[in-house]
N, C-alpha and C positions, 0 to 999 in steps of 0.2 A: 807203322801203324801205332798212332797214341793209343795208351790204354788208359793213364792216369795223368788227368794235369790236376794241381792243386795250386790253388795262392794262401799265404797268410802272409798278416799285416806285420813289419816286422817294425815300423814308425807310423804311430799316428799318422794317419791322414788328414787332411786339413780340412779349415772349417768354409773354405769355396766352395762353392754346389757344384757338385759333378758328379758324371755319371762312366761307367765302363763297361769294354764288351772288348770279346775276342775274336780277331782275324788272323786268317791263314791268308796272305799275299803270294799266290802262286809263277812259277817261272813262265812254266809253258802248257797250257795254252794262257797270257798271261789274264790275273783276275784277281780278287778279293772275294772271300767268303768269309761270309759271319761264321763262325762257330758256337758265338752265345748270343743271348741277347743285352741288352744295356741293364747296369743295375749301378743302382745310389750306390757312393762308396765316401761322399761325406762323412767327417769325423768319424770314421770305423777307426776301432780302438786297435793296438798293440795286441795280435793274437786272434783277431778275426782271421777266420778262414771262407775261405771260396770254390766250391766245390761247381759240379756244373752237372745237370741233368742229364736224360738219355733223350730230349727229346728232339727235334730239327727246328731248328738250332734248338741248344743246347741250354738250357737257362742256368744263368748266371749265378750263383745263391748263396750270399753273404751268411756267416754263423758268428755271431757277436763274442758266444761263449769260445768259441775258436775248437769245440769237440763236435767231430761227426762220427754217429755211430755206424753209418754206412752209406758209403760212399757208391755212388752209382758207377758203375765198370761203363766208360763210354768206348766209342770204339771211330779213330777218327782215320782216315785213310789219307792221309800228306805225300801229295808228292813234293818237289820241290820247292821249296819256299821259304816261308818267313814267318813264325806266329806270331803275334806282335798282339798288347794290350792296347788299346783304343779309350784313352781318357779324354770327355767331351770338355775340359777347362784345367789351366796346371794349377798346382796343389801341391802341398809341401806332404809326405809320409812319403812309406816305400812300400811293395808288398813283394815279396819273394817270390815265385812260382818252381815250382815243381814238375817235372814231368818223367813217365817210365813210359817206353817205346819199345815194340819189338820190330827189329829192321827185318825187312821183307826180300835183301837177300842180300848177298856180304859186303857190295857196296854201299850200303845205305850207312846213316853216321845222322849225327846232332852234335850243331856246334852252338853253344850258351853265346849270347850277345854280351859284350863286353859293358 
């Protein structure tokens, strides 16, 4: 069960128009589910953060100042899969994400993409 993802920008993003959203790429039964919606992430500077809504899907939502004073507790239920960031065009920056999980019973795990 996710409880917290977060992004911040940790390299400029570049100045190509694009846009990003998050999916969960499931094993079985297999599928793709949006978890956010698409959001601008042209030129977001060093320190932008990206938090994400409680709503279905989950809106996307750029902080320029890179401070949230409160952060919405989502609650995503993942079975096996893949979450994977979704950029509509490449683009020079990086953003880091974040995530706190609690596993649903002792075999459960997260392994970060290389």
């Amino acid at each position: 069960m996710v409880t917290e993802f977060v992004g911040i920008v940790t390299d400029t993003i570049g100045a190509n128009i694009a846009n990003c959203h998050i999916d969960l790429t499931v094993v079985a039964p297999a599928a793709d589910v949006a978890l956010s919606t698409d959001v601008a992430i042209t030129d977001d500077a060093i320190g932008t953060s990206y938090i994400f809504s409680i709503a279905d899907p989950a809106v996307l939502t750029p902080t320029t100042a890179g401070v949230d004073e409160a952060i919405p507790r989502i609650a995503w239920l993942c079975p096996i899969g893949t979450i994977k960031a979704h950029c509509s065009a490449a683009n020079t920056g990086n953003i880091r994400w974040y995530i706190v999980f609690k596993p649903l019973s002792p075999n459960s795990f997260l392994v970060a993409a290389a």
